[in-house]
BAFI-3210 file (N, C-alpha, C; in Angstrom, 3 decimals, decimal comma, padded with zeros to 6 digits):
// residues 150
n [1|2|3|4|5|6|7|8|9|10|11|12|13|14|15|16|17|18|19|20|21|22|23|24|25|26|27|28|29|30|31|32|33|34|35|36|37|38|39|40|41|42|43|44|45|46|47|48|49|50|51|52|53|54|55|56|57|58|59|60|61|62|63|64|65|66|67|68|69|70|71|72|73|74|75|76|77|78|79|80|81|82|83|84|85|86|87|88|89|90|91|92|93|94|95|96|97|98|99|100|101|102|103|104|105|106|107|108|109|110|111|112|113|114|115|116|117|118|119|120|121|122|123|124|125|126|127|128|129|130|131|132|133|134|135|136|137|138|139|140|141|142|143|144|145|146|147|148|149|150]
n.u [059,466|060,865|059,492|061,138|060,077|060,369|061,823|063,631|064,361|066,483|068,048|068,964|071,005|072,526|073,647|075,247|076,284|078,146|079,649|080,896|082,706|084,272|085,520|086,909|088,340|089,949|091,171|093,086|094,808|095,753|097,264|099,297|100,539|100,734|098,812|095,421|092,327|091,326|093,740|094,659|092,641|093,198|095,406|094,605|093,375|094,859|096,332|095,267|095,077|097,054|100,766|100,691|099,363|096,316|094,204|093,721|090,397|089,395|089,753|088,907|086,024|086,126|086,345|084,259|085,031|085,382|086,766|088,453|089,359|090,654|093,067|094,282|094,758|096,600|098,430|100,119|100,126|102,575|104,113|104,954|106,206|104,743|103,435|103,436|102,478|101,474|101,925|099,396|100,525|099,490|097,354|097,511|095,574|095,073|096,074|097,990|098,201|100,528|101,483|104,245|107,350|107,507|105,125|103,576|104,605|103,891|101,024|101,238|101,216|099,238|097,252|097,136|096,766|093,704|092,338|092,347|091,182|088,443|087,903|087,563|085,490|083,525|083,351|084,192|081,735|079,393|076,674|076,441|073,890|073,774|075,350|074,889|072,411|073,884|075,316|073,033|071,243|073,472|074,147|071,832|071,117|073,974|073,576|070,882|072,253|073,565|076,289|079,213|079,886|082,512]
n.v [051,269|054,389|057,451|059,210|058,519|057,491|059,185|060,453|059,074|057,663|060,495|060,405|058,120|059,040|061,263|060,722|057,992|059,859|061,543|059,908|058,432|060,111|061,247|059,008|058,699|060,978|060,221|057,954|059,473|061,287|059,086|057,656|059,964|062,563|064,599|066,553|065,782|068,204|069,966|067,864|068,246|071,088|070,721|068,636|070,812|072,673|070,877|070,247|072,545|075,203|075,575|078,319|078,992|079,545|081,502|082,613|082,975|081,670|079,054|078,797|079,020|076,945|074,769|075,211|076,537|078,645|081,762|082,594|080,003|079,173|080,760|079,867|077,903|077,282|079,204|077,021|074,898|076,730|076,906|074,251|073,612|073,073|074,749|077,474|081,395|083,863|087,263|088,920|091,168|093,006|093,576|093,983|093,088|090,283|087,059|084,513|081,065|078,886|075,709|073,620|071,771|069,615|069,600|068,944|066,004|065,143|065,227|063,328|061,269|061,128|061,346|058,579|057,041|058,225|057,707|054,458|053,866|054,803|053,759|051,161|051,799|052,981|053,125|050,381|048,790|049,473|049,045|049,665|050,618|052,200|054,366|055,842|056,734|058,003|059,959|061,368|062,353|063,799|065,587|066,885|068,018|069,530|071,715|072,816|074,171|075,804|075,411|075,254|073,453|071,286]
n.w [172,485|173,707|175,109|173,409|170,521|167,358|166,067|167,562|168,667|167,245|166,717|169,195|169,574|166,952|167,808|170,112|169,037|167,549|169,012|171,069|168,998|167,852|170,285|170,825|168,366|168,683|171,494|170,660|168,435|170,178|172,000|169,967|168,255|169,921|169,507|169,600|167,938|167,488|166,687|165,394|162,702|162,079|161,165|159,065|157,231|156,652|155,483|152,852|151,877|149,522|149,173|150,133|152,133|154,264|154,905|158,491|159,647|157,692|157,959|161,010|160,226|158,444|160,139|162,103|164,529|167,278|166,958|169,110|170,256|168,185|167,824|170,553|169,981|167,783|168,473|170,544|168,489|166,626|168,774|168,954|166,292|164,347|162,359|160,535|161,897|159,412|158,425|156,615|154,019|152,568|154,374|157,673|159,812|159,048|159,121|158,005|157,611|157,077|156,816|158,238|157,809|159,996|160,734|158,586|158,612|160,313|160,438|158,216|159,961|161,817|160,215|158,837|161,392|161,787|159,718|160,553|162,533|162,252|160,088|161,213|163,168|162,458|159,047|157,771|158,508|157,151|154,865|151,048|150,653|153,231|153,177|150,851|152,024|154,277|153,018|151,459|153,548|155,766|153,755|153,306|155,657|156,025|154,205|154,869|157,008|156,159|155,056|153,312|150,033|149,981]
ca.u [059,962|061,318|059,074|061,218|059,551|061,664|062,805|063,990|065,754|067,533|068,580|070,222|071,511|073,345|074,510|075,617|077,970|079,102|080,195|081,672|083,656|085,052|085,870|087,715|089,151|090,749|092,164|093,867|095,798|096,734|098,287|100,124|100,828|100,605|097,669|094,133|091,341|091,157|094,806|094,097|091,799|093,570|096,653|093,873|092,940|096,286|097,209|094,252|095,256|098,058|101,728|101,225|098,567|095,061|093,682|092,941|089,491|088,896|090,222|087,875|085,081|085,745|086,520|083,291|085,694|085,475|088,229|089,678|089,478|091,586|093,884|094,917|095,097|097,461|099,425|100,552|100,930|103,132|105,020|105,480|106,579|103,334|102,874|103,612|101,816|102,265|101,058|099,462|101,737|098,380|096,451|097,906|095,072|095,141|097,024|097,719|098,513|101,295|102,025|105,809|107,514|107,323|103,510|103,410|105,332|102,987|099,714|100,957|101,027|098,230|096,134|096,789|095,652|092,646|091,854|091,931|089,840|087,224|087,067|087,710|084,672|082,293|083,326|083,555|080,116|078,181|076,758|076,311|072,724|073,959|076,781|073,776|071,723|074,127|075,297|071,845|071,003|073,939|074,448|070,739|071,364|074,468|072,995|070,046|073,199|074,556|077,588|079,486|080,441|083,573]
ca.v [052,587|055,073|059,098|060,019|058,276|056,166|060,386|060,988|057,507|058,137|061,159|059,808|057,471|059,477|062,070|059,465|057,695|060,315|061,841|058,462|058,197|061,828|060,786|057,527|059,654|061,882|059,298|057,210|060,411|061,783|058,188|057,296|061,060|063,114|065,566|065,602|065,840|069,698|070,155|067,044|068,836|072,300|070,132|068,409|071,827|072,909|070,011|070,310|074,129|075,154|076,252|079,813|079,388|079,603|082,986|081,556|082,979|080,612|077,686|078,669|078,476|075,607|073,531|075,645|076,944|080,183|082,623|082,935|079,087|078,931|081,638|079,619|076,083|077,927|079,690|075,872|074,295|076,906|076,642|073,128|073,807|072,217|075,728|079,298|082,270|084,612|088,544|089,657|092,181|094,133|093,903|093,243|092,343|088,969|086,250|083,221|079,298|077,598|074,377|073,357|070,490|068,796|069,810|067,792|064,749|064,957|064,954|062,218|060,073|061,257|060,691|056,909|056,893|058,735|056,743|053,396|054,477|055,953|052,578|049,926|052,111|052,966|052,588|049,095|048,335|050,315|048,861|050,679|051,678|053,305|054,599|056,245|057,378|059,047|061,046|062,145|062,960|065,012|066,954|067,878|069,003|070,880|072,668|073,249|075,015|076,863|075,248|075,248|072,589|070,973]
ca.w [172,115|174,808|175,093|172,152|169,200|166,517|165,562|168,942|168,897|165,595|166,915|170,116|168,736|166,094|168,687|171,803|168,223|167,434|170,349|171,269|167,784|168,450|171,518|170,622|167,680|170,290|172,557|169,667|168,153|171,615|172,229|169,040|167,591|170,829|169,225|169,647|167,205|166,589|166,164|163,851|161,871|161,566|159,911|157,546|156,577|156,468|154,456|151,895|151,222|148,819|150,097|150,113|153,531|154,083|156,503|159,757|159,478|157,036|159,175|162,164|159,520|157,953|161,193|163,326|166,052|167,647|166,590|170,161|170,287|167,190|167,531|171,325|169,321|166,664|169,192|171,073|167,330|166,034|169,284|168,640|165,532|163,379|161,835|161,287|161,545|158,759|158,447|155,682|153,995|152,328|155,664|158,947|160,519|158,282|159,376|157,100|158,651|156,677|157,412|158,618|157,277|160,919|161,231|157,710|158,907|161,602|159,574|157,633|160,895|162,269|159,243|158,817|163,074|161,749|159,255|160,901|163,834|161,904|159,189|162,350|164,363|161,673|157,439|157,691|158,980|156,438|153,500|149,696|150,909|154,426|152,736|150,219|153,155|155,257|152,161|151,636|154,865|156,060|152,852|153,351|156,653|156,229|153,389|155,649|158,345|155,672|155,060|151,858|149,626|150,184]
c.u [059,781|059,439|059,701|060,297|060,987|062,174|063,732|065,145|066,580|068,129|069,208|070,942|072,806|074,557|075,085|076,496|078,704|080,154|081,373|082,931|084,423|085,854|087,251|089,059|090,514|092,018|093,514|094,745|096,489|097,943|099,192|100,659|100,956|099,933|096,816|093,104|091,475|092,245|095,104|093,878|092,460|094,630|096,008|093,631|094,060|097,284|096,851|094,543|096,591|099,470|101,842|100,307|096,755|094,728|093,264|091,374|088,725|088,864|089,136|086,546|084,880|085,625|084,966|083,860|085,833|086,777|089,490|090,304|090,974|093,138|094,552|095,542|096,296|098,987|100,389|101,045|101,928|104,459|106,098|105,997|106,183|103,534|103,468|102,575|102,393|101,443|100,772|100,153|100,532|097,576|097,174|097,326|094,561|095,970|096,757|098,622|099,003|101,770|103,483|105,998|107,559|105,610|102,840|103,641|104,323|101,436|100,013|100,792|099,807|097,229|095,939|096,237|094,061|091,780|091,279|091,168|088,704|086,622|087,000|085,582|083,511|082,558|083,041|082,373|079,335|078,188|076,279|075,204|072,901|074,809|075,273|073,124|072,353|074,709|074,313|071,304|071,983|074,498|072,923|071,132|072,511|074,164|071,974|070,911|073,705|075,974|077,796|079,430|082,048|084,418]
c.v [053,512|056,160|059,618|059,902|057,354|057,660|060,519|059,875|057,583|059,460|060,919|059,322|057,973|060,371|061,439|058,848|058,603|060,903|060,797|058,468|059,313|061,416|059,645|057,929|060,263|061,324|058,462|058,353|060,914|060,907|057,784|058,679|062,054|064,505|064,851|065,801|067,359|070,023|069,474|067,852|069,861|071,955|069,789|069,840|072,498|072,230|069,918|071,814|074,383|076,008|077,460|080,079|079,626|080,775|082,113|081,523|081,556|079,137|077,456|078,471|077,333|074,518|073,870|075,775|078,642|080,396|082,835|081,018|078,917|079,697|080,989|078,323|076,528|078,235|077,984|074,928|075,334|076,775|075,353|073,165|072,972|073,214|076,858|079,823|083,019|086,018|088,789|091,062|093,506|094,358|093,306|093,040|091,224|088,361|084,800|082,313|078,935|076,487|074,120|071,739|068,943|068,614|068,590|066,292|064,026|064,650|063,440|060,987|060,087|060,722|059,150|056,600|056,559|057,785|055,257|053,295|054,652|054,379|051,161|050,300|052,089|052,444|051,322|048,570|048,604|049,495|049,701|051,559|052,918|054,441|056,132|057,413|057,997|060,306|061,927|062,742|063,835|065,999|067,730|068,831|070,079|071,675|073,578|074,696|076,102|076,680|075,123|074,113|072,069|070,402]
c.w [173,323|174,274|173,849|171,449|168,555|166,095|166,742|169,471|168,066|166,447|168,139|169,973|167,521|167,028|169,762|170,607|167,956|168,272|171,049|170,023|168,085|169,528|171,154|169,535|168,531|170,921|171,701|169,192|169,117|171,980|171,374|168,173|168,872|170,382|168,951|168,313|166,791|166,241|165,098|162,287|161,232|160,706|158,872|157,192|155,778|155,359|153,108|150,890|150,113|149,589|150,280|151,747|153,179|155,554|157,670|160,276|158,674|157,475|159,902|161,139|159,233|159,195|162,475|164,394|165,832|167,080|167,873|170,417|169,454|167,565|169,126|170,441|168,215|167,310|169,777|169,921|166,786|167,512|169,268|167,708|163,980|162,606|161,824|160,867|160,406|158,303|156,979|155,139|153,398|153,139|156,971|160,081|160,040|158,421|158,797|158,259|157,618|157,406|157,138|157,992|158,692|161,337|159,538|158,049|159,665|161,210|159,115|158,509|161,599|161,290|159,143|160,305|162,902|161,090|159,614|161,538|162,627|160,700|160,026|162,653|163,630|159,781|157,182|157,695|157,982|154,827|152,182|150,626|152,336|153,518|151,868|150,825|153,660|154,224|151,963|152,951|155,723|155,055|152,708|154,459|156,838|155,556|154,337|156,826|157,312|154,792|153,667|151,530|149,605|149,110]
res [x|x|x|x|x|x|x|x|x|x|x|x|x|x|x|x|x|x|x|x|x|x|x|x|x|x|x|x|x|x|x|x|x|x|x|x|x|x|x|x|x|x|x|x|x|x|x|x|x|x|x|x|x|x|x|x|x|x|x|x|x|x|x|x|x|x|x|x|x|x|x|x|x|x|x|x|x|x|x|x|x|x|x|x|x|x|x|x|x|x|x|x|x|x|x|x|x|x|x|x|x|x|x|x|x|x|x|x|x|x|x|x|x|x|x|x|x|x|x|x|x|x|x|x|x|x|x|x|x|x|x|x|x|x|x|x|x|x|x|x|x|x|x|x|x|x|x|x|x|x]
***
């Protein structure tokens, strides 16, 4: 056993896969969908929401990206034509994210990508009891961050 400890190894360990899986994530959607992981994401969110839009506040929340982050990643998908912006008509400093029927098309290809990657790299491997464990252990911890329920 390294200076960490067996905590210190678990925790490399977790952060060095994931990082890696992210990573690998990334590369696989860029090459077969030509978007990466956070543009990913903002379509799952996008796709999860109902057709009337979801505030983009709420977006950068749910996904943990800065607001200026978001509001560039938004700007390049609605250019592409993933998305529109749309003004709130009772506040116009509220801007809702509907999803486009090409930014859909586009999810749905991206998602099966996502999917395979993610049950090739890690789902597969895991048996009931991991499966168990990592439930328990990161719904402690995001609770611990704050985060809602999903």
């Amino acid at each position: 056993m390294n200076s960490l400890g067996k905590r210190g190894v678990a925790w490399r360990a977790f952060f060095e896969a994931s990082e890696l899986l992210r990573a690998r994530i990334d590369q696989e959607l860029k090459m077969s969908c030509g978007i990466g992981l956070g543009e990913y994401n903002v379509l799952l969110v996008l796709h999860e929401s109902d057709d009337h839009g979801i505030r983009m506040g709420d977006v950068a929340r749910a996904l943990v990206f800065a607001p200026s982050r978001l509001t560039y990643m938004v700007g390049v998908m609605e250019k592409n034509g993933w998305l529109s912006r749309v003004a709130c008509p009772q506040d116009g400093r509220v801007a809702y994210l509907q999803k486009s029927e090409d930014g859909e098309a586009l999810y749905a290809q991206a998602s099966g990508v996502h999917r395979a990657v993610v049950r090739e790299i890690f789902l597969d491997d895991l048996e009931d009891s991991d499966v168990d464990a990592l439930v328990k252990i990161f719904t402690r911890t995001r609770n611990k961050l704050g985060a809602s329920e999903k």
